[in-house]
TITILUM-63435 format. One record per residue (C-alpha): residue number from 1; x, y, z. Coordinates in Angstrom, 3 decimals, m for minus. Each point is the difference from the previous one (the first is absolute). Layout:
ATOM pos        x        y        z
ATOM NUM        X        Y        Z
...
This chain:
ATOM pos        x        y        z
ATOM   1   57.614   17.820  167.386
ATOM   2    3.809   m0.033    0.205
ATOM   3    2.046    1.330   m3.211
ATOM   4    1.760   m2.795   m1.959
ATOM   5    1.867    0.218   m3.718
ATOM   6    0.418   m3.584   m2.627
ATOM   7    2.330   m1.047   m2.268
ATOM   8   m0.302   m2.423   m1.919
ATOM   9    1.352   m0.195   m3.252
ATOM  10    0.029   m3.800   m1.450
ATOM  11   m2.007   m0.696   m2.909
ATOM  12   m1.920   m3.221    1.491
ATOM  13   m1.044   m2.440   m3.286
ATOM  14   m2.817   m2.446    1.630
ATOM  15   m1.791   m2.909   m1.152
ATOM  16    0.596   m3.473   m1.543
ATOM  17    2.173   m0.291   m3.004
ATOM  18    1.313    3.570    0.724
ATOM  19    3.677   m1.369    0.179
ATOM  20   m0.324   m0.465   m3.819
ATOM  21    0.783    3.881   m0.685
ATOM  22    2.947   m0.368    2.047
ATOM  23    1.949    1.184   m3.497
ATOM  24   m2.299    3.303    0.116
ATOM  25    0.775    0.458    3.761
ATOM  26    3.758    0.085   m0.766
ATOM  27    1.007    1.548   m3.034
ATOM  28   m0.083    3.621    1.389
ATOM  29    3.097   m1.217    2.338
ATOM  30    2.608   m1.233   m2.798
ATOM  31    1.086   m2.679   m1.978
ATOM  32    1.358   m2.088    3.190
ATOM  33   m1.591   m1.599    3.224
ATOM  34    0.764   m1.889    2.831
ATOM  35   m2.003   m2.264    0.961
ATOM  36   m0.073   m1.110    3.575
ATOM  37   m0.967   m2.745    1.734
ATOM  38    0.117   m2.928    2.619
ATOM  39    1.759   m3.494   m1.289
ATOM  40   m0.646   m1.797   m2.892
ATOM  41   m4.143   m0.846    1.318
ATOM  42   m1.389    2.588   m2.750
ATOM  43    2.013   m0.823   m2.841
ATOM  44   m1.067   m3.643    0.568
ATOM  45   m3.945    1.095    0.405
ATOM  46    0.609    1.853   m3.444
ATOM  47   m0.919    3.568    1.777
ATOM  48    3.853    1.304   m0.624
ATOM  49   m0.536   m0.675   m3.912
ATOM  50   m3.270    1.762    0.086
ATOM  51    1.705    2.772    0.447
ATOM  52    3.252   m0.471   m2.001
ATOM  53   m1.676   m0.926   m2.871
ATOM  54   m1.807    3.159   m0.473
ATOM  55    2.571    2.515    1.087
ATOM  56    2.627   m1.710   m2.657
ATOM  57   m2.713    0.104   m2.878
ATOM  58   m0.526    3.647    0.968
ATOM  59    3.732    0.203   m0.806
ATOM  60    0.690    0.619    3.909
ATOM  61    2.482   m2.362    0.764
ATOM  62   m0.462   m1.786    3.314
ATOM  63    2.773   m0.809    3.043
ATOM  64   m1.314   m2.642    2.711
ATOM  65    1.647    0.122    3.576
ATOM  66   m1.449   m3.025    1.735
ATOM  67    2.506    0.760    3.204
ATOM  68   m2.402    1.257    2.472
ATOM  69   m1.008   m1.920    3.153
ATOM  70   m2.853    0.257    2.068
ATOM  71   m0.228    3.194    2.400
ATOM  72    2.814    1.405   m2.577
ATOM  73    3.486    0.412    0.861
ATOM  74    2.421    2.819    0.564
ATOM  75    2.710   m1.517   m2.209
ATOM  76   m2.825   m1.513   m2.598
ATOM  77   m0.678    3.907   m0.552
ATOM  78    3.345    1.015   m0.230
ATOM  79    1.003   m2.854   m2.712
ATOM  80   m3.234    1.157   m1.861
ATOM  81    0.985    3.284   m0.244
ATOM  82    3.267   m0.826   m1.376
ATOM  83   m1.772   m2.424   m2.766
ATOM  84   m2.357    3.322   m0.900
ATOM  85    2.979    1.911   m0.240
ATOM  86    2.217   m1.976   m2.155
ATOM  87   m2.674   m0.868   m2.575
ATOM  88   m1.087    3.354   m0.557
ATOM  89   m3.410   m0.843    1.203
ATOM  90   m2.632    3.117   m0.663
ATOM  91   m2.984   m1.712    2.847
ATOM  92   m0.298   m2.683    2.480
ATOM  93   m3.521   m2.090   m0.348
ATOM  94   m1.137   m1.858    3.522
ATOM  95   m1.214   m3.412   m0.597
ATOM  96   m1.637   m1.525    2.940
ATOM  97   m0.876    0.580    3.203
ATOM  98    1.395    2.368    2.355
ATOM  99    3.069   m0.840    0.329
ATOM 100    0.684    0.164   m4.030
ATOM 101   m1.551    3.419   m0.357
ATOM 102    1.853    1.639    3.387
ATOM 103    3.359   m1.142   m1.717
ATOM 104   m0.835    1.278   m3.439
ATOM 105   m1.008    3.390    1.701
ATOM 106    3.364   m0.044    2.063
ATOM 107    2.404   m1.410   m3.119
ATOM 108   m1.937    3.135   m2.046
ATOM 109    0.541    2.754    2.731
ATOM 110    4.040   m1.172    1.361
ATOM 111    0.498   m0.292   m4.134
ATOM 112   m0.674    3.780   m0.234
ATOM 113    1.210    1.342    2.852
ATOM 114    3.675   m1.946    0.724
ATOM 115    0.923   m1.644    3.219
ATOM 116   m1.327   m2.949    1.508
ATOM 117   m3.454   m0.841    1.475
ATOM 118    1.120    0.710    3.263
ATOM 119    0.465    3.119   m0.623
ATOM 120   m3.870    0.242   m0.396
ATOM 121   m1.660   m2.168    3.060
ATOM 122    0.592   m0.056    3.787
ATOM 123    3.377    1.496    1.103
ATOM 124    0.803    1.106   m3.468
ATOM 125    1.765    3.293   m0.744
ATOM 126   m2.609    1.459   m2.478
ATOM 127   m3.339   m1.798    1.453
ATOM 128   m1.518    3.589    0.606
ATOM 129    1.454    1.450   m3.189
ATOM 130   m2.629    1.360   m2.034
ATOM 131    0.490   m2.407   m2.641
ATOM 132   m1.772    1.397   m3.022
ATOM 133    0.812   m2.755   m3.142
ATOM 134    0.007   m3.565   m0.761
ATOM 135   m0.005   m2.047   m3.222
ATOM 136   m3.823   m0.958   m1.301
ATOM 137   m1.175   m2.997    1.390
ATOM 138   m2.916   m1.785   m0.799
ATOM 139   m1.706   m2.742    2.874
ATOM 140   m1.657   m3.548   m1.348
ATOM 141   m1.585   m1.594    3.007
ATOM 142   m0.306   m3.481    0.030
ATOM 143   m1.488   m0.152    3.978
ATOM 144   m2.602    1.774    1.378
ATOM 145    1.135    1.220    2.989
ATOM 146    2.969    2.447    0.438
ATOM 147   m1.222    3.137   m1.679
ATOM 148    3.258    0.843   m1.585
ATOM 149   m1.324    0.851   m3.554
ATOM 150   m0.679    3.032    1.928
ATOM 151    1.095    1.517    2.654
ATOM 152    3.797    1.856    0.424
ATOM 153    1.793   m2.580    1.752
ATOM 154    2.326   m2.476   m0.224
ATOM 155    0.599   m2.661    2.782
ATOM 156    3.760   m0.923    0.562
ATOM 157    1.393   m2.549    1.872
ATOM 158    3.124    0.784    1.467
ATOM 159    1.874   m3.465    1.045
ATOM 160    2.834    1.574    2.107
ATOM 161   m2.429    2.001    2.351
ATOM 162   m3.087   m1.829   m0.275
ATOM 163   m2.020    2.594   m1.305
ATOM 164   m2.663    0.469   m2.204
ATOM 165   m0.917    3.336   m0.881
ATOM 166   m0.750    2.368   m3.297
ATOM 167    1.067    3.312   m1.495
ATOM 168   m3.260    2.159   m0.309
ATOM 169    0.410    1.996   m3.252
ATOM 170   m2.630    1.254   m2.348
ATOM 171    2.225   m0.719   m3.039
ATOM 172   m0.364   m3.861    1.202
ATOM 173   m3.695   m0.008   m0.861
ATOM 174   m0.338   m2.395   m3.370
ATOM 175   m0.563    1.910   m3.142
ATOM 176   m2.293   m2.797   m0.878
ATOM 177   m1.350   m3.126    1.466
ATOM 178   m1.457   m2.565   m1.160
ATOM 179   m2.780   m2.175    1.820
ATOM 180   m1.294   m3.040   m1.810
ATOM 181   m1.593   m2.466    2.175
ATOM 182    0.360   m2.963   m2.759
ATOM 183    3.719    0.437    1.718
ATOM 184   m1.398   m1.248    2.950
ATOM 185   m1.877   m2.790   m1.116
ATOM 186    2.388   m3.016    0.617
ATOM 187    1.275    1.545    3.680
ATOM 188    0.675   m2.041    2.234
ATOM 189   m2.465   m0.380    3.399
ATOM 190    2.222    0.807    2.889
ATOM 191    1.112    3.077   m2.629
ATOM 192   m3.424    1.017   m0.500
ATOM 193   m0.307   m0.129    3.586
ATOM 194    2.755    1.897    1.724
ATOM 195   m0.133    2.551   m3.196
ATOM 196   m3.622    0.554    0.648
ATOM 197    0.659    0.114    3.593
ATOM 198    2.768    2.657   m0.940
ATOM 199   m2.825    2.662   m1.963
ATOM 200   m2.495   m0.436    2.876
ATOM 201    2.629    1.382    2.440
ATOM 202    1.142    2.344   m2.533
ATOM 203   m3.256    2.080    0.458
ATOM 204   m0.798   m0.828    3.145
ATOM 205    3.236    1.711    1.534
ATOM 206   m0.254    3.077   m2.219
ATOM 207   m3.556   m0.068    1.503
ATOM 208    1.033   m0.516    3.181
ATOM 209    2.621    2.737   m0.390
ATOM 210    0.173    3.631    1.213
ATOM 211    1.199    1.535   m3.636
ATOM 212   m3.849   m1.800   m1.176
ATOM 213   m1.549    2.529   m2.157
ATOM 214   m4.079    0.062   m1.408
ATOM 215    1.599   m1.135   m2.961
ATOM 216    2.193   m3.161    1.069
ATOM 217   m2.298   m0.715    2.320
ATOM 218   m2.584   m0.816   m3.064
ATOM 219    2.480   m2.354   m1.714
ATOM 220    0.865   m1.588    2.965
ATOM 221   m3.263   m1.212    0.575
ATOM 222   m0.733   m0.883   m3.390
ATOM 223    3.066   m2.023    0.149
ATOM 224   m0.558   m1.774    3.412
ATOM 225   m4.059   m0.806   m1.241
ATOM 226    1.265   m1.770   m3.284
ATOM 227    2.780   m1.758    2.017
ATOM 228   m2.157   m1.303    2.311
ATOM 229   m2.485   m1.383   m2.567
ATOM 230    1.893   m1.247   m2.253
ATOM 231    3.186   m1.336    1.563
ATOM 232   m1.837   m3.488    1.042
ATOM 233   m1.527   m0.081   m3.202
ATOM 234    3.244   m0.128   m2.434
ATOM 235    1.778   m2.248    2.788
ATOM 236   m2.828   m2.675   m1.127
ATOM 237   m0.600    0.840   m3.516
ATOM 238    3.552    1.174   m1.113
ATOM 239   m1.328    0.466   m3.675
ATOM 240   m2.865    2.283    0.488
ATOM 241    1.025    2.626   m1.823
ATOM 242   m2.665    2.537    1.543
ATOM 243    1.339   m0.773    3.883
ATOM 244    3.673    0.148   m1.440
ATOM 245   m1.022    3.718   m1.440
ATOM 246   m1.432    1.373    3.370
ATOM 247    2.980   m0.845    1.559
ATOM 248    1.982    1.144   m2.330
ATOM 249   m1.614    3.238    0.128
ATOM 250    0.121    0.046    3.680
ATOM 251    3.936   m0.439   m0.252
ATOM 252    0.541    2.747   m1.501
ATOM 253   m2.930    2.061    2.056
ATOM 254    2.556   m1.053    2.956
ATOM 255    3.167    1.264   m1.502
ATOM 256   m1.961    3.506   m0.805
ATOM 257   m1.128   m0.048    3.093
ATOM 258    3.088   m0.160    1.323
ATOM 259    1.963    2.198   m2.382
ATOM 260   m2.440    2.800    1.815
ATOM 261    0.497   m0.861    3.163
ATOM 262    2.291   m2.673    1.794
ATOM 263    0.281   m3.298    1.683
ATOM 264   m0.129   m0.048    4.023
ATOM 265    1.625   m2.774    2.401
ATOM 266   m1.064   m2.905   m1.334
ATOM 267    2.026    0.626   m3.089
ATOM 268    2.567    1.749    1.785
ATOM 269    0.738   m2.956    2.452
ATOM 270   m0.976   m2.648   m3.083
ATOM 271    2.961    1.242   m2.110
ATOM 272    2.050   m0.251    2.544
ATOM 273   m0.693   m3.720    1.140
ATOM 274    0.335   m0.635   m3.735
ATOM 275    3.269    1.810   m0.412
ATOM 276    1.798   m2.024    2.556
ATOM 277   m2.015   m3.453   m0.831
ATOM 278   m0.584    0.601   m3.760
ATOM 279   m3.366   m1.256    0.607
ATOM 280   m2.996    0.422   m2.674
ATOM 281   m1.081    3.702    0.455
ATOM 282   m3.261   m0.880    0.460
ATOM 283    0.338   m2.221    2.806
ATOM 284    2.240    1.978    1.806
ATOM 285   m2.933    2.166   m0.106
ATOM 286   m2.584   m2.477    1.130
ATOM 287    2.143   m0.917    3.051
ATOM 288    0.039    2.984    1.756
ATOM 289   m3.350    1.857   m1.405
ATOM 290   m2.758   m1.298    2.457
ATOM 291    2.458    0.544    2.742
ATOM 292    0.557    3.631   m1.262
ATOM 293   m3.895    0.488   m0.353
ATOM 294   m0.681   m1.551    3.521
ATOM 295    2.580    2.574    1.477
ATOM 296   m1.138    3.139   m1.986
ATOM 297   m4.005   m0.344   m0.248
ATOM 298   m1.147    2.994    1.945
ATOM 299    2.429    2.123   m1.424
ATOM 300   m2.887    0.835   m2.223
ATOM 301   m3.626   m1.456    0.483
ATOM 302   m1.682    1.068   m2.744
ATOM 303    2.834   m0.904   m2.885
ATOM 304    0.793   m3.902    1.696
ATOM 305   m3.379   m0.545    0.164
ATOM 306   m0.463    0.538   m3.667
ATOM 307    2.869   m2.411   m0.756
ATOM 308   m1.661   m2.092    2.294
ATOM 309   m3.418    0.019   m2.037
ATOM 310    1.996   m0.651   m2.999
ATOM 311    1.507   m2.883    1.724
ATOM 312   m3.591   m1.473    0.410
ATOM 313   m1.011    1.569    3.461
ATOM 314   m3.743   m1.075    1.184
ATOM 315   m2.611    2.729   m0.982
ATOM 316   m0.989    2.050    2.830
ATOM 317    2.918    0.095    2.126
ATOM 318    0.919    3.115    1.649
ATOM 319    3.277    1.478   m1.796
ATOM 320    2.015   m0.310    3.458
ATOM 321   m1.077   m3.872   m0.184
ATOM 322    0.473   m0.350   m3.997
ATOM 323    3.487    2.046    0.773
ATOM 324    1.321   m2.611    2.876
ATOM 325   m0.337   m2.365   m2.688
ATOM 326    2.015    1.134   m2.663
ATOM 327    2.867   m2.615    0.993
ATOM 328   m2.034   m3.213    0.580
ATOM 329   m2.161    0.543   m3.053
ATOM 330    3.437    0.650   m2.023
ATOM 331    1.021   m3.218    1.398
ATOM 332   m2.859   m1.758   m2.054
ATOM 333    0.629    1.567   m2.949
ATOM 334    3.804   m1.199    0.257
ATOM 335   m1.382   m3.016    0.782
ATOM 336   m2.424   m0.149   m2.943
ATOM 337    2.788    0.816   m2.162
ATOM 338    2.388   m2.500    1.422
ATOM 339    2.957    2.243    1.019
ATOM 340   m0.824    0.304    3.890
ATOM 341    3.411   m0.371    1.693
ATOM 342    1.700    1.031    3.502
ATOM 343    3.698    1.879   m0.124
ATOM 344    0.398   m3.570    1.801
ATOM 345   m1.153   m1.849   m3.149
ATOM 346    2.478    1.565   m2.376
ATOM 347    3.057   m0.145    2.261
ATOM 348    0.246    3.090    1.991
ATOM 349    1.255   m0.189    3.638
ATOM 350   m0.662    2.270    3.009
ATOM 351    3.577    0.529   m0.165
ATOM 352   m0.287    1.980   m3.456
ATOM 353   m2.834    2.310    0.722
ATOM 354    2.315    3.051    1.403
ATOM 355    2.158   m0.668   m3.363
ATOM 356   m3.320    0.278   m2.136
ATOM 357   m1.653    3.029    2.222
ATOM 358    4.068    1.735   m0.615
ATOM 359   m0.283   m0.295   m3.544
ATOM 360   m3.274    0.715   m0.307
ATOM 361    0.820    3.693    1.517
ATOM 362    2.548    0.759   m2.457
ATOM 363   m1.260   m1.626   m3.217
ATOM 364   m3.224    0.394    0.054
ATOM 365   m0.921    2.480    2.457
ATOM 366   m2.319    1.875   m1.720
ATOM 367   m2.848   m2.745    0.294
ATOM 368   m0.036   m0.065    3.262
ATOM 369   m0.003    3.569    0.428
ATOM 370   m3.238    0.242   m1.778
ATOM 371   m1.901   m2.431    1.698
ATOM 372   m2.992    0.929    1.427
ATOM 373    1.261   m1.185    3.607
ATOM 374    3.177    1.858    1.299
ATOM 375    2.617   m3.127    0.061
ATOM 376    3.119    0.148    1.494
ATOM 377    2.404   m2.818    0.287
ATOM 378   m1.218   m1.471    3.148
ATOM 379   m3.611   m0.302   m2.021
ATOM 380    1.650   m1.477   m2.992
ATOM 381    1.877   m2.528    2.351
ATOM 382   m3.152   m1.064    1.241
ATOM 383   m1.529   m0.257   m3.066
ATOM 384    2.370   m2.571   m1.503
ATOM 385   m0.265   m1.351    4.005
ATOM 386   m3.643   m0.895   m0.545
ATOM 387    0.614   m1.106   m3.453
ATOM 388    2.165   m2.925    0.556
ATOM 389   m2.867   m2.195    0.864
């Protein structure tokens, strides 16, 4: 068995109602915090004052900054950190889904170390840095798909180069997060769908991953199994409390699982459609995954083919057979969840696929070099190739 070593440090508070001691998660981290978050939509559900409320009667006196967009901005960051700064702000608390708790992590960690966020993701002068410090944050999901409560990254989107990537430091681990799924009660479908979407390919890449461990590779599968049963089953009955737990549970199962590991291609070539089309992360993913698991299959029989029983493969199939049909059995599932799409069907041209496959090799090379299938750019070409329809 091949020698691996884990870290992970966040203190992970799970179950319903657990967002109530979010006064007891935060007063070891000062008498300030920054709250972060997407628009005005949570204040408006009454989730922001769930968490204002306590905090201020816990004498912790609470900022908002509502100014981050979908797949967060470079300059969004930037503005953040200057807010942090100027109010003398002590932590940064995530409120929502990925994109709120990847800028609260990147606001905490350019707060304590100077510069810009640049600085820290693709291209940037202190990216391999051995950045040891960042301000507490805590995470609050609201979704139930990106994993962020608890994994070391921080997804950036860069406007002027197209490209999303992360800094990968240990200090950007949450101190504490925070998983209630009453949070997740009034979602939206389509969210529920592309988020879920989002944790089943969490843990099926770091599955499908060389850096897999005995370890991940048990979360992974947990993860996938309560995706797959459950996913359907909070799309139809958004209020059951018990299907909005599992995948809860499994959201976070897909962030550890990839805070051990890694993604691969699909999320490698996903945040890159998404950086240059600002499309929903999770259907960025769906639009090139079956192509990517049509194209990489045999890279490993014995792994695809366990994805593939997941997926619903027939009993009794060979694992060559169950493996060749990874892809058309993820197709269902998108399918199922209503978030099948083509790179055709959210606007991306033959014409843009060397763009993506370029900035997929220098922001996010690392996923594909982990893949289980060698991929070069020729591969990755043809990937998005077979993808557009």
């Amino acid at each position: 068995m091949k020698p691996f070593s884990t870290y992970l440090p966040t203190k992970i508070v799970f179950g319903p109602g657990s967002v109530s001691g979010i006064a007891d998660a935060a007063a070891p981290f000062g008498k300030k915090a920054m709250i972060v978050t997407t628009g005005k939509d949570l204040e408006k559900l009454g989730l922001t004052g769930r968490i204002t409320g306590p905090l201020e009667a816990a004498g912790i006196e609470a900022l908002v900054y509502d100014e981050i967009s979908p797949n967060p901005k470079t300059h969004e960051i930037d503005r953040g950190v200057g807010v942090f700064i100027e109010n003398k702000c002590t932590a940064a608390i995530g409120l929502g889904g990925g994109s709120a708790m990847d800028a609260a992590k990147a606001i905490a960690l350019v707060a304590k170390n100077g510069g810009t966020i640049c600085d820290f993701i693709a291209g940037g002068e202190r990216r391999y840095e051995a950045i040891k410090e960042s301000f507490p944050c805590i995470c609050i999901s609201t979704t139930s798909g990106t994993g962020s409560e608890a994994t070391q990254y921080a997804v950036i989107n860069n406007p002027e180069t197209h490209e999303k990537s992360s800094p990968d430091y240990p200090c950007l681990f949450p101190a504490v997060s925070i998983v209630d799924p009453e949070l997740t009660l009034d979602l939206p479908k389509g969210i529920t769908a592309q988020t879920g979407v989002d944790a089943f390919y969490h843990a099926m890449e770091a599955y499908l991953s060389t850096v897999a461990t005995p370890y991940s590779d048990i979360i992974a599968i947990d993860c996938m199994q309560r995706v797959a049963k459950n996913l359907e089953t909070v799309m139809e009955n958004p209020h059951d409390l018990e299907a909005r737990s599992q995948m809860a549970w499994a959201n976070t199962l897909g962030g550890i699982a990839i805070a051990l590991t890694a993604t691969v291609g699909i999320h490698a070539i996903g945040n890159s459609i998404s950086g240059l089309t600002d499309i929903a992360h999770g259907r960025a993913l769906a639009s090139v995954g079956v192509a990517f698991l049509d194209y990489t299959w045999d890279a490993d029989i014995r792994r695809y083919s366990n994805v593939a029983r997941i997926l619903g493969a027939k009993e009794g199939l060979a694992d060559e057979e169950a493996a060749a049909q990874c892809g058309s059995l993820m197709r269902g599932f998108l399918g199922k969840a209503g978030v099948g799409a083509t790179l055709t069907d959210i606007g991306v041209t033959e014409g843009q696929i060397e763009h993506i496959t370029d900035v997929t090799f220098t922001g996010m090379l690392y996923g594909i070099q982990v893949s289980l299938k060698e991929l070069d750019k020729r591969d990755v070409m043809q990937i998005m190739r077979n993808a557009l329809a």
